[in-house]
C-alpha positions as CSV (number, residue, x, y, z in Angstrom):
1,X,19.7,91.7,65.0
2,X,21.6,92.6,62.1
3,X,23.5,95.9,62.2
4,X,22.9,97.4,59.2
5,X,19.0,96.9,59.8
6,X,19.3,98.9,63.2
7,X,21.9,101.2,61.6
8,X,18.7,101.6,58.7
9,X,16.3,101.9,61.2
10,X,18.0,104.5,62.3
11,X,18.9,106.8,59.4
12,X,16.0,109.3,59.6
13,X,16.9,110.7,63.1
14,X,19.0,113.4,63.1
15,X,22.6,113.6,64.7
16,X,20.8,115.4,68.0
17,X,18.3,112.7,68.0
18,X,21.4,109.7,67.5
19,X,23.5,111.2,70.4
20,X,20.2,110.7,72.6
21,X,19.7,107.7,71.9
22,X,23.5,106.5,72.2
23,X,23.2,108.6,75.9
24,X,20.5,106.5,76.5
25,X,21.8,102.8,76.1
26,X,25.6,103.1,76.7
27,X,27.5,102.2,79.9
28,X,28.3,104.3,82.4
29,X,31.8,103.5,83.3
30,X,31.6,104.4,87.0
31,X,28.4,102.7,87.7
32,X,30.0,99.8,85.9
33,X,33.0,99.7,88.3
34,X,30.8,100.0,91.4
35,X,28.5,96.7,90.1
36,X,32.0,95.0,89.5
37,X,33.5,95.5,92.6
38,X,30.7,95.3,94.7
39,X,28.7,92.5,93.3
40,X,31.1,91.0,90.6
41,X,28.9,92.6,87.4
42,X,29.9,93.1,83.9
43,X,29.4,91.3,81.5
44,X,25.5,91.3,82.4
45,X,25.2,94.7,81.2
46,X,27.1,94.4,78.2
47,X,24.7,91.9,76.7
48,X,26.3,88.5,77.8
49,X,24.8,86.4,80.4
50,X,25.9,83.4,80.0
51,X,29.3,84.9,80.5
52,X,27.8,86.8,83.8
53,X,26.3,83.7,85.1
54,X,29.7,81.0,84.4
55,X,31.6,84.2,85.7
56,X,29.4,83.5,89.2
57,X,29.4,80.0,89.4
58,X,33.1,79.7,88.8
59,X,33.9,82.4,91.5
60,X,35.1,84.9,88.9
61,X,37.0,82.3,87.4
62,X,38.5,80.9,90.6
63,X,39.8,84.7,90.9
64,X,41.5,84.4,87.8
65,X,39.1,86.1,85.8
66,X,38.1,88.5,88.0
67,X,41.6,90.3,88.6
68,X,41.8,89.9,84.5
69,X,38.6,92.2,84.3
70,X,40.4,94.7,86.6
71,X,42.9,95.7,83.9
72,X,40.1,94.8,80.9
73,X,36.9,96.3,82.1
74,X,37.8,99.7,81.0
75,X,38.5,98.6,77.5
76,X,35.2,96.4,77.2
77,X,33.1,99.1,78.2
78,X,34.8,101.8,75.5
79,X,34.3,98.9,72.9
80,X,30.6,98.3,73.8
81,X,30.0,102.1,74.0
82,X,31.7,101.9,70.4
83,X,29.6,99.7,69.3
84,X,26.2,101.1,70.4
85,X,27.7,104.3,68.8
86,X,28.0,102.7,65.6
87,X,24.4,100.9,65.6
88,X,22.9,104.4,66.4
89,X,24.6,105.7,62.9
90,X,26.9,108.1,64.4
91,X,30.2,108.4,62.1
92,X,33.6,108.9,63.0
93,X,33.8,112.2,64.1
94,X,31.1,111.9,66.5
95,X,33.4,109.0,67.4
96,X,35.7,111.0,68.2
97,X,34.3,114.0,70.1
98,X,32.8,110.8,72.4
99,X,36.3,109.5,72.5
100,X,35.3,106.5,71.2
101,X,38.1,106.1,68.5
């Protein structure tokens, strides 16, 4: 979907209503962690399963790949937050207060 269609869509809530929304579909970072280490998820929730299902049938990359995502994940999950953030319509202060920036 294009992003300045959802970021339209989007425009009559107010900033109250935005933040709920953004609550509502970002990632949880520790719930993220616990799906990664446990079961090897991530890239499932942020949208991509083809990643998710190569990152399973090559073993997390023979290993590779999964001990990249150990010192990635963090950042991956601020920039998807980020970007829900922005599709919501919330500017750059709001950014900031989410410590999104």
């Amino acid at each position: 979907m294009d992003n300045q269609l959802i970021m339209d869509k989007h425009d009559d809530y107010s900033k109250s209503d935005k933040i709920n929304i953004y609550n509502g579909r970002k990632l949880d970072s520790t719930k993220m962690w616990i799906l990664f280490l446990f079961l090897g998820w991530s890239y499932g929730s942020m949208g991509s399963m083809g990643k998710q299902i190569l990152y399973y049938l090559t073993l997390g990359g023979f290993t590779i790949w999964g001990i990249y995502l150990l010192f990635t994940l963090n950042g991956k999950i601020k920039k998807y937050n980020k970007n829900i953030a922005l599709e919501v319509g919330l500017d750059g202060n709001d950014l900031m207060k989410l410590g999104l920036s």
